[in-house]
C-alpha positions as CSV (number, residue, x, y, z in Angstrom):
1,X,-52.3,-10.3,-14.0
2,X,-49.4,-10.4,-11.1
3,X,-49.1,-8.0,-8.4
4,X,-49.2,-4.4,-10.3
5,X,-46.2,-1.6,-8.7
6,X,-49.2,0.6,-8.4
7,X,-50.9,-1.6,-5.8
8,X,-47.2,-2.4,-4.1
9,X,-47.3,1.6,-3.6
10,X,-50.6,1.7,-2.5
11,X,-50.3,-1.1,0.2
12,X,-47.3,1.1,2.3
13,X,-49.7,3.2,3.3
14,X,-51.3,1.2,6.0
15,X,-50.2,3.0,9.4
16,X,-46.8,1.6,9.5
17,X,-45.0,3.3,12.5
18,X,-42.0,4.6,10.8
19,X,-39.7,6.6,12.6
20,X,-36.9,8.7,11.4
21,X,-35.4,12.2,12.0
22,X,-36.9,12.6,15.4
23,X,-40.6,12.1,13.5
24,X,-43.1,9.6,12.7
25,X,-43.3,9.4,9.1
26,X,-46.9,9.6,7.6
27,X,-46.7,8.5,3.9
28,X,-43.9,6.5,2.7
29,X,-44.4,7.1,-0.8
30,X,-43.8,10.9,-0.5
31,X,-41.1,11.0,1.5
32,X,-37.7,11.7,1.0
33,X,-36.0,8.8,2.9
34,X,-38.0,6.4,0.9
35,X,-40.0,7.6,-2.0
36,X,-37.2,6.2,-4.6
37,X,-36.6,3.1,-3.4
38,X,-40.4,2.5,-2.9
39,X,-40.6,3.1,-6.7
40,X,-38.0,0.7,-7.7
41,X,-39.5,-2.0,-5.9
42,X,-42.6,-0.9,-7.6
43,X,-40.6,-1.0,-11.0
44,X,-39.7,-4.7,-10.1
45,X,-43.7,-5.6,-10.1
46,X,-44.3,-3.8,-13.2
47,X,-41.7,-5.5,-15.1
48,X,-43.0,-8.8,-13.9
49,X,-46.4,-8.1,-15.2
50,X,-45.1,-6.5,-18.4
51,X,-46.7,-8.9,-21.8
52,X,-43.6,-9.4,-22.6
53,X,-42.2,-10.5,-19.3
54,X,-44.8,-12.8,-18.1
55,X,-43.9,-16.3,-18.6
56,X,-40.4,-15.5,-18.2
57,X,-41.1,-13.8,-15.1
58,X,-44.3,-15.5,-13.7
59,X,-46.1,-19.1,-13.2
60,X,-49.8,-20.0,-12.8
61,X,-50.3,-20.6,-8.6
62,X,-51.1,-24.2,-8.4
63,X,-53.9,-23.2,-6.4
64,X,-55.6,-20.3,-7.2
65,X,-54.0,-20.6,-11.5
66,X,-53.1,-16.9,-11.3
67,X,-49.6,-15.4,-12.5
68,X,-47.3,-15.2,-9.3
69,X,-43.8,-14.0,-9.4
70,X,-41.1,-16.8,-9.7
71,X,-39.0,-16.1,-6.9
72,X,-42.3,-17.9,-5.1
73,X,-41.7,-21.5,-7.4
74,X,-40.7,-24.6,-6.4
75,X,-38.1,-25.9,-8.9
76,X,-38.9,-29.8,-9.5
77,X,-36.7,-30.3,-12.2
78,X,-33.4,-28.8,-13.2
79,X,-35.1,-26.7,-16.3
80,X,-37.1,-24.7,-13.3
81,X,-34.3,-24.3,-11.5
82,X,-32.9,-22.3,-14.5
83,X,-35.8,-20.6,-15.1
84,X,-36.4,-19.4,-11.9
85,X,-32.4,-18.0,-11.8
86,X,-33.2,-16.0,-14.8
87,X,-36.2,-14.6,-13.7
88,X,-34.2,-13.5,-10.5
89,X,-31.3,-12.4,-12.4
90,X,-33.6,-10.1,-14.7
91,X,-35.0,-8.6,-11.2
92,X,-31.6,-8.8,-10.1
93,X,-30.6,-6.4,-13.1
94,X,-33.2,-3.5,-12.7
95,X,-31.0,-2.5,-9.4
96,X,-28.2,-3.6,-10.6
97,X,-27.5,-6.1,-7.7
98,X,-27.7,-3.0,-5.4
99,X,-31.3,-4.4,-3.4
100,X,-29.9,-7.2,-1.3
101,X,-33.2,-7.4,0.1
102,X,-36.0,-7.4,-3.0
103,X,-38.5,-9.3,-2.4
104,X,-37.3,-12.6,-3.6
105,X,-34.5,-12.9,-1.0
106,X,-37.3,-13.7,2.3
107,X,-39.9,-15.6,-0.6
108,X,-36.8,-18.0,-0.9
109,X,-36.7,-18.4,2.7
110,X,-40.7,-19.3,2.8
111,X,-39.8,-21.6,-0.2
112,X,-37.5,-23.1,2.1
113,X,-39.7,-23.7,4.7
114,X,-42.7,-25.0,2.6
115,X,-40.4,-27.7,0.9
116,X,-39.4,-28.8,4.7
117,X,-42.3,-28.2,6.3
118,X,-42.0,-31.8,7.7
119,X,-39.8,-31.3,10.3
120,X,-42.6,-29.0,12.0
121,X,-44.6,-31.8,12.5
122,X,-42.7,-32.9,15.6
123,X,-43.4,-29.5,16.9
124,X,-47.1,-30.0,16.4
125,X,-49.4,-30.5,13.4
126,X,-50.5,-26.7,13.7
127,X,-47.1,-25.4,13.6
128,X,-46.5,-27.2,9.9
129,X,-50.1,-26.4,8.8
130,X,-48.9,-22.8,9.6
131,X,-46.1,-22.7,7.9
132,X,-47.9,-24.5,4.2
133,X,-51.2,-22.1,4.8
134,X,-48.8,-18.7,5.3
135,X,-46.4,-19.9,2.2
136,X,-49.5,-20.3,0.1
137,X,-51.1,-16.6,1.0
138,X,-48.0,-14.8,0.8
139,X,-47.4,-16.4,-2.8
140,X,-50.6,-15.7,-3.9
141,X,-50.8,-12.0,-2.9
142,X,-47.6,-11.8,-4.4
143,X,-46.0,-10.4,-0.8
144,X,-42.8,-8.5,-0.1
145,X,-41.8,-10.0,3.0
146,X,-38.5,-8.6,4.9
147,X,-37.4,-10.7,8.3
148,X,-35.1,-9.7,11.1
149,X,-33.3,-12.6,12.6
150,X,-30.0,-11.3,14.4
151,X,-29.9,-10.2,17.8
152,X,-29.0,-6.4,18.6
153,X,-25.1,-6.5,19.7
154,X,-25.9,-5.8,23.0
155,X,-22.7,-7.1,25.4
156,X,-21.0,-9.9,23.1
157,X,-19.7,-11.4,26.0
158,X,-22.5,-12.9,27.7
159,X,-25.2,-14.9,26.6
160,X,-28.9,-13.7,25.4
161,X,-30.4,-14.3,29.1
162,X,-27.6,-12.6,30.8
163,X,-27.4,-8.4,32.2
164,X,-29.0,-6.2,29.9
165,X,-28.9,-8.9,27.2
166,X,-32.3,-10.4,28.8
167,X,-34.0,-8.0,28.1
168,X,-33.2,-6.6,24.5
169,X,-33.4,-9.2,22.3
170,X,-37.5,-9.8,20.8
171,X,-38.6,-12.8,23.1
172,X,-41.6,-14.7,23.8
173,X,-43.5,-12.6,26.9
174,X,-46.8,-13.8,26.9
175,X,-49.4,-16.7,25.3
176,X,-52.7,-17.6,25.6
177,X,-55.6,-19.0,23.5
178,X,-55.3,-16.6,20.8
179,X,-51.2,-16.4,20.7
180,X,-48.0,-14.9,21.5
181,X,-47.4,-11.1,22.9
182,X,-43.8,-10.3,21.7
183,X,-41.3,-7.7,23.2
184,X,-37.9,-6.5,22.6
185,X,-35.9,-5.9,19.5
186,X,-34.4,-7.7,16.7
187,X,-32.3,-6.1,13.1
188,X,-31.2,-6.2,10.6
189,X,-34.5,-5.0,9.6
190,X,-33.1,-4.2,5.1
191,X,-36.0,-3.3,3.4
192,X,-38.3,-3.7,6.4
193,X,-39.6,-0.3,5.5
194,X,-41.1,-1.1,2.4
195,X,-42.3,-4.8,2.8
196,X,-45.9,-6.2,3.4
197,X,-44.7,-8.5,6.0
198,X,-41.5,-9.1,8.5
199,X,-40.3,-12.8,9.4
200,X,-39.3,-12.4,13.1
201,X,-36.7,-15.4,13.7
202,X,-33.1,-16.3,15.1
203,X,-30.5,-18.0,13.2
204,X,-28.1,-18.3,15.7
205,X,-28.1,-21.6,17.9
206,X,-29.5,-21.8,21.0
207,X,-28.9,-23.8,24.4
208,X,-31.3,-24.7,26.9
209,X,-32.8,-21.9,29.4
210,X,-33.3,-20.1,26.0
211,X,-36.7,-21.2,24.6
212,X,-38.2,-17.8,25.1
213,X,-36.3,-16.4,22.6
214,X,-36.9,-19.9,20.2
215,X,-39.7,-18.7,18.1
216,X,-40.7,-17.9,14.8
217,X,-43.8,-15.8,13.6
218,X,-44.1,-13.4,10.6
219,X,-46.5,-10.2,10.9
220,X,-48.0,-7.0,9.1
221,X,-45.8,-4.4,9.1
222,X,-48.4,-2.5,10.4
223,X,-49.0,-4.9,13.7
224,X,-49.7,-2.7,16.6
225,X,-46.8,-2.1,18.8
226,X,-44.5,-3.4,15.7
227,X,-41.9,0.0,15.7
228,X,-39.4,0.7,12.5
229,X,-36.5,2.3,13.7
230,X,-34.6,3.6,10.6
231,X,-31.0,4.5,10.0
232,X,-29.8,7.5,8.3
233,X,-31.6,7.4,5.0
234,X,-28.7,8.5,2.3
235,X,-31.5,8.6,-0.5
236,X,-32.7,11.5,1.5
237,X,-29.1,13.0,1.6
238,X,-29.1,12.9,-2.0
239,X,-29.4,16.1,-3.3
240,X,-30.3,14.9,-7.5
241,X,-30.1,11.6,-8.8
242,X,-27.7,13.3,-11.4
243,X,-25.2,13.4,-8.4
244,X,-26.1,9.9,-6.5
245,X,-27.8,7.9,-9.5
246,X,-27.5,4.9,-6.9
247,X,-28.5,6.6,-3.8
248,X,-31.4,8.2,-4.9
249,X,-33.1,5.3,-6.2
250,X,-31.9,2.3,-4.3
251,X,-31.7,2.4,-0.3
252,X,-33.8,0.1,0.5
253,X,-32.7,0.9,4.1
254,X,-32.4,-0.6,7.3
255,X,-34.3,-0.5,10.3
256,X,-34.2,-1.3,14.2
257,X,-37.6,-3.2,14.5
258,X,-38.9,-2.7,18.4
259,X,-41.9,-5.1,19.5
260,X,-43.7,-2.9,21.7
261,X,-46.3,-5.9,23.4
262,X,-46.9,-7.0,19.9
263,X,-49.4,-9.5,19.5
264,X,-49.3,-12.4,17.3
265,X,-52.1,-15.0,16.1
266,X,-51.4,-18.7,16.1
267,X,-51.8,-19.0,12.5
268,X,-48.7,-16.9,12.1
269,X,-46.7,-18.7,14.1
270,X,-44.1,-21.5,13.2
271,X,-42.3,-22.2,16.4
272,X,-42.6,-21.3,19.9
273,X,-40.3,-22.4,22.9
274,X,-38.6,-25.8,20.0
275,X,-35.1,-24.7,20.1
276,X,-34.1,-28.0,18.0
277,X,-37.2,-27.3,15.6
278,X,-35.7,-23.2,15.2
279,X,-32.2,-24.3,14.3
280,X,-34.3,-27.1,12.2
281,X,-36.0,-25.0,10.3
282,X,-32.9,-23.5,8.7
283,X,-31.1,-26.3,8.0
284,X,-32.8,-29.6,7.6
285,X,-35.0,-27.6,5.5
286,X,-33.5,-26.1,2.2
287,X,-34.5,-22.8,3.5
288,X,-30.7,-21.2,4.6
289,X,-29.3,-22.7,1.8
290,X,-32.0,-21.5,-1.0
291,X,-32.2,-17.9,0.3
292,X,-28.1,-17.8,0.0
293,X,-28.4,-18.5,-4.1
294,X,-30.9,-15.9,-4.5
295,X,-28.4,-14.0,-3.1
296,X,-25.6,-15.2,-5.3
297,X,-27.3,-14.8,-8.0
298,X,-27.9,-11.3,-6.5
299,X,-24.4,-10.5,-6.0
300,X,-23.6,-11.8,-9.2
301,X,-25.0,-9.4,-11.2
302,X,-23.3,-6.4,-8.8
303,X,-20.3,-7.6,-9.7
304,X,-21.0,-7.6,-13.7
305,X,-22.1,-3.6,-13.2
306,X,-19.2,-3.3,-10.8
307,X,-16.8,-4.8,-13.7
308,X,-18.2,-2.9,-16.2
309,X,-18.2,0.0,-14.2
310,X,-14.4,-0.1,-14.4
311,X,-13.7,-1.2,-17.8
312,X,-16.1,2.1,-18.5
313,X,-13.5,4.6,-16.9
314,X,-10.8,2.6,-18.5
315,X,-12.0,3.5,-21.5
316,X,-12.6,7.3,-20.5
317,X,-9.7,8.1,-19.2
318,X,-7.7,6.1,-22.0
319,X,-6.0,4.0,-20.2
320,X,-7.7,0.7,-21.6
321,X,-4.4,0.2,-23.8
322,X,-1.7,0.5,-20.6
323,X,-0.7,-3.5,-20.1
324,X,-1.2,-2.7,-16.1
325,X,-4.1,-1.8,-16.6
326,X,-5.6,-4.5,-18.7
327,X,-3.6,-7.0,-16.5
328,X,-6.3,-5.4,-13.6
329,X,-9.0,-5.8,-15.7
330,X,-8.4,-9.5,-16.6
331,X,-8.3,-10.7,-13.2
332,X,-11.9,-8.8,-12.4
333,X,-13.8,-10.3,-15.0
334,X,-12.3,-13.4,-14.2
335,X,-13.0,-13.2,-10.4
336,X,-16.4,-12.3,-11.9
337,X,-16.6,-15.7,-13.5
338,X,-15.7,-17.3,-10.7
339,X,-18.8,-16.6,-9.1
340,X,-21.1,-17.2,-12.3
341,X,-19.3,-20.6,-12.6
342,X,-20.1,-21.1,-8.8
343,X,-24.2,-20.5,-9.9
344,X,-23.8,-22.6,-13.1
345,X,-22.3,-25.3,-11.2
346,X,-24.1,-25.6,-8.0
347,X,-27.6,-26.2,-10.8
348,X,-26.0,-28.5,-12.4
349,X,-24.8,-30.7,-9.5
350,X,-28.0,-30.1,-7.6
351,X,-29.3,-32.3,-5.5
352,X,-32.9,-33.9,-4.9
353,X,-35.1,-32.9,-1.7
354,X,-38.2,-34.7,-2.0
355,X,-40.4,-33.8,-5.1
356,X,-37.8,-30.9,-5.5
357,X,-34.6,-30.3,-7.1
358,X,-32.5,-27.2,-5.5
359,X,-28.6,-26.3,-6.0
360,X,-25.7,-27.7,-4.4
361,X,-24.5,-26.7,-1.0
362,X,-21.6,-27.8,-0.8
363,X,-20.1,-25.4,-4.0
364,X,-22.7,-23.1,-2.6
365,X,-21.1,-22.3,0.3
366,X,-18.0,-22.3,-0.8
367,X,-19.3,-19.5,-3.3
368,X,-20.2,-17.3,-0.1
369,X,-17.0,-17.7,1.5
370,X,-15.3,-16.1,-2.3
371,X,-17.7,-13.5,-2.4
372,X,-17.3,-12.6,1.2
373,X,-13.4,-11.5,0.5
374,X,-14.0,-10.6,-2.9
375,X,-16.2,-7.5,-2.6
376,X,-13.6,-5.2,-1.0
377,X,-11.3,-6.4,-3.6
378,X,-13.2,-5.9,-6.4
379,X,-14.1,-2.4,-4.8
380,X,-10.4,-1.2,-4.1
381,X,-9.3,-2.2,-7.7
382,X,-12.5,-0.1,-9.3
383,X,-10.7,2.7,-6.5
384,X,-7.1,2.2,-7.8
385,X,-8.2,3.0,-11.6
386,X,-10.1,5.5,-11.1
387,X,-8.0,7.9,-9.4
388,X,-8.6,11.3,-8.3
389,X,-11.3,11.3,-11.1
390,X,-14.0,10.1,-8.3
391,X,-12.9,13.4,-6.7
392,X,-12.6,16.3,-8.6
393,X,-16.1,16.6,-10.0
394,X,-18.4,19.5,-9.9
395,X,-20.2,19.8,-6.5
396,X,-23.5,19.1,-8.1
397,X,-26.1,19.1,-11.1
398,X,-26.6,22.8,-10.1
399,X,-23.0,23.7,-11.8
400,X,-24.3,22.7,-14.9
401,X,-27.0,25.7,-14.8
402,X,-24.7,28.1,-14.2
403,X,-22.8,29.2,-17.9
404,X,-19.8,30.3,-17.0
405,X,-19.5,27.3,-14.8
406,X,-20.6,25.2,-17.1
407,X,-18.0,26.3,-19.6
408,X,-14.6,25.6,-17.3
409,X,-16.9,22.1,-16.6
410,X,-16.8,21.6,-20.7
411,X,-13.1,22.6,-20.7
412,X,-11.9,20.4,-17.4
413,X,-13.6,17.4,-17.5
414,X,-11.8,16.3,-20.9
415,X,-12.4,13.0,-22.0
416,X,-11.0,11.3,-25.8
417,X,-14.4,9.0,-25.6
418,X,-17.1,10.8,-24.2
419,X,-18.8,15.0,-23.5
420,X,-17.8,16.3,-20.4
421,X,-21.4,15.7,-19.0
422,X,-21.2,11.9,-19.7
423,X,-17.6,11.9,-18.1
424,X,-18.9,13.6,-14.6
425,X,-21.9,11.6,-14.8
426,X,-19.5,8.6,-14.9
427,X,-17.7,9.1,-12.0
428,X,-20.8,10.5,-9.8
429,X,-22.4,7.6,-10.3
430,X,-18.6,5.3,-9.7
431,X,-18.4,7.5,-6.6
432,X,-21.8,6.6,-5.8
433,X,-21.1,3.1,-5.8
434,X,-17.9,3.1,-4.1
435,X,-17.5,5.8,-2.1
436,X,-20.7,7.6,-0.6
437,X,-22.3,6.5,2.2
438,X,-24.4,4.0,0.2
439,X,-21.9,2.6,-1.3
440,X,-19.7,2.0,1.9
441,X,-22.3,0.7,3.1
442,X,-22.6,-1.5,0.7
443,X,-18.9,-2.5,1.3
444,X,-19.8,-3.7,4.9
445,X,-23.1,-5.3,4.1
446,X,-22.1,-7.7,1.5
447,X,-18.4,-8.5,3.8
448,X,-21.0,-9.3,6.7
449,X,-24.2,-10.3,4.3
450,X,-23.6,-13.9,5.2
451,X,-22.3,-13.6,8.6
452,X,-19.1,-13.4,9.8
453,X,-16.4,-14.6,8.3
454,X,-16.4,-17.8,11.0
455,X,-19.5,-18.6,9.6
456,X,-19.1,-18.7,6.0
457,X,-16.5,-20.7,6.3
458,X,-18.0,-23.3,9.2
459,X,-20.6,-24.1,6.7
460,X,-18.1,-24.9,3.6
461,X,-16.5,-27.0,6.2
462,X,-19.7,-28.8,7.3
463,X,-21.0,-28.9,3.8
464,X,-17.9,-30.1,1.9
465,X,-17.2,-33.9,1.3
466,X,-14.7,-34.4,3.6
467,X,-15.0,-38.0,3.0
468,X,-14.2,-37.9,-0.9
469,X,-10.7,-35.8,-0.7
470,X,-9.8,-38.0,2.7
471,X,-10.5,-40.8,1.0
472,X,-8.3,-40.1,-2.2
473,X,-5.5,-39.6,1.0
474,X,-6.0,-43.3,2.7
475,X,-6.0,-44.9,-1.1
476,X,-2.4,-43.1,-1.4
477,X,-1.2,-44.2,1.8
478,X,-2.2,-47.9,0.9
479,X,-0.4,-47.9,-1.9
480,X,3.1,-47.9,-0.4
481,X,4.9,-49.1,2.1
482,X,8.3,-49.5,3.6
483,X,10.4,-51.7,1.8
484,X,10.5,-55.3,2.7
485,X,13.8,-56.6,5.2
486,X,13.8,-52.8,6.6
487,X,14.6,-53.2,10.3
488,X,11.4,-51.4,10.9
489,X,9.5,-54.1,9.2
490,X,11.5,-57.2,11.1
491,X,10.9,-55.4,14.2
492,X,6.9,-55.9,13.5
């Protein structure tokens, strides 16, 4: 049997340093910054290893013949590739899109890495063998693996090694026999609280002078001197999942991550000091591009709940039949399709990398740069039709136990469709996703999920075939002229 949630649960509590709130937290499990979200990662395993779920869900690890989870599979053929997307989009499904760090996300990064392992080699025969060996134990423990590879702010207008910059960013201090000693810190850190393992990386470029900071490794979460630095943790601001059904079960937060002299063994590192090997690694490998459809596939399936999250108050409020209204609900579910026909698409036009066969970048990236514009959107249109009904609710659950309360609730919150309980609970959770601080945050985090804007965009532009539409251009140019006897032609 795969990975059981039991023995995710079990695992997180190893040490960790976790600090929040001014404290050291002791047992993740039983707190209240983390407790839900540790259990829905937990549900995640458990629905993997359900009877029912297993081949869907799971494949035999070529080298040990146990189940593994899928997001861990490398697709040879176009059928696996479809598999594998449904498998993810049933994980994807049991958060509703709201984990944009579950496990799979980093396992498609390994993946990644595994299929173009190769281009280690120039960096040293231990580097690749590092690499291979750590893709194979993570799959077959069935790891959840985080990774911080964006630098803290710092001052944006100097470079890594310059003022205070040189010495905030994780870098390189120290090596010797046994490995590297890193300091400094690195973020995004989303879901580093709850994973087995954190991929330390950067994915910006660098220039030379910089190879300190060049360097890849991946560690415990538990590594001595490894510090988790956690935000505001709104599941623990949530008073009942009644009134934040979405904060109280899914903030898989995010964390500062601060290498205090943290130590690191060869056999967990991937690159040290090779800036062309650590801007390699992310895109002569399949690795940048494979951990973005995850997270289209991801974000597709936010946007389905998001789009039947408004057709639902539609419906309660009775508007469905107002032409405005279905004229705003048409174009939702249509920019919904958009990015299903993105996925769809970039499978069918994949591409071959070796033995393997992976989606297209080209429409991939181009699916990034819709989504990136099309979150706030689709957020401000579920806003605009719901009203003041995302407002004037009860304060919480605790309304509901009070009679006479409960009464003017009954009375108030009128709807044609549904009880007044189902009505409030409909717009606390719409709230929830729109509106609280979770799901703000989740307004920012999927407009910056790929990077900025420059980026997404700078790698349609690299990734498009420039050549194709340019070339349709030159074969209309040669097909006309000037007329013959112009003076412009004489003159030649």
């Amino acid at each position: 049997m795969p990975r059981s949630g039991s023995q995710f649960l079990q695992s997180l509590d190893d040490g960790r340093a976790i600090y929040i709130d001014g404290g050291r937290v002791s047992k993740v499990v039983d707190h209240p910054a983390f407790g839900g979200a540790a259990r829905s990662i937990a549900d995640l395993y458990d629905m993997q290893g359900a009877p029912e779920n297993l081949e869907r869900m799971t494949f035999a690890s070529p080298k040990t013949g146990d189940r593994v989870s899928r997001m861990w599979q490398l697709p040879t053929t176009y059928e696996e590739l479809v598999a594998r997307r449904e498998a993810l989009t049933a994980w994807a499904e049991t958060h509703f899109g709201y984990m944009g760090r579950s496990p799979d996300h980093v396992a498609s990064t390994l993946a990644g890495f595994y299929m173009g392992s190769a281009i280690y080699e120039d960096h040293g025969a231990e580097r690749a063998k590092a690499v291979r060996d750590y893709y194979e134990y993570a799959r077959d423990r069935d790891l959840y693996l985080s990774y911080v590879i964006i630098d803290p702010q710092g001052d944006r207008s100097k470079s890594r090694g310059e003022g205070g910059n040189a010495e905030l960013t994780v870098s390189v201090c120290d090596e010797d026999a046994e490995g590297l000693t890193l300091r400094g810190a690195k973020m995004l850190g989303t879901g580093a609280v709850l994973s087995d393992e954190i991929l330390v990386s950067t994915l910006r470029p660098m220039k030379d002078g910089e190879e300190k900071w060049a360097f890849t490794a991946v560690l415990p979460m538990n590594a001595p001197g490894l510090k988790i630095l956690s935000r505001r943790s709104y599941e623990a601001a949530a008073n009942s999942e009644f009134d934040y059904p979405l904060s109280a079960r899914f903030d898989e937060n995010d964390a500062l991550i601060f290498f205090d002299d943290v130590r690191v063994p060869w056999d967990r590192v991937f690159v040290n000091g090779d800036i062309p090997t650590q801007f390699a690694q992310w895109h002569s490998t399949p690795a940048h591009s494979y951990q973005n459809y995850q997270a289209e596939i991801r974000l597709m399936v936010k946007l389905r709940f998001l789009v039947g999250l408004a057709r639902r108050i539609t419906e309660t409020t009775a508007s469905i039949s107002f032409p405005q209204v279905v004229e705003k609900l048409g174009e939702l579910s249509s920019q919904l399709q958009i990015i299903e026909a993105f996925v769809l698409a970039m499978e069918v036009k994949g591409w071959r990398f070796g033995d393997y066969y992976l989606p297209d970048r080209e429409l991939l990236y181009a699916s990034q740069v819709h989504s990136q514009a099309l979150y706030p959107k689709i957020v401000q249109t579920l806003r605009d039709l719901a009203g003041g009904g995302m407002i004037m609710l009860p304060s919480s659950v605790e309304d509901f136990a009070d009679p006479e309360v409960a009464a003017l609730i009954g009375r108030s919150q009128y709807s044609p469709t549904v009880d007044s309980i189902g009505r409030v609970k409909l717009f606390k959770l719409a709230w929830d996703a729109v509106g609280s601080e979770f799901g703000s945050r989740h307004t920012q985090y999927e407009m910056f999920y790929s990077g900025p804007k420059v980026v997404t965009t700078g790698m349609a532009f690299r990734t498009f075939d420039w050549d194709r539409a340019t070339g349709l251009v030159d074969r209309c140019l040669e097909g006309f002229d000037l007329p013959d006897g112009s003076p412009a032609t004489a003159a030649e």
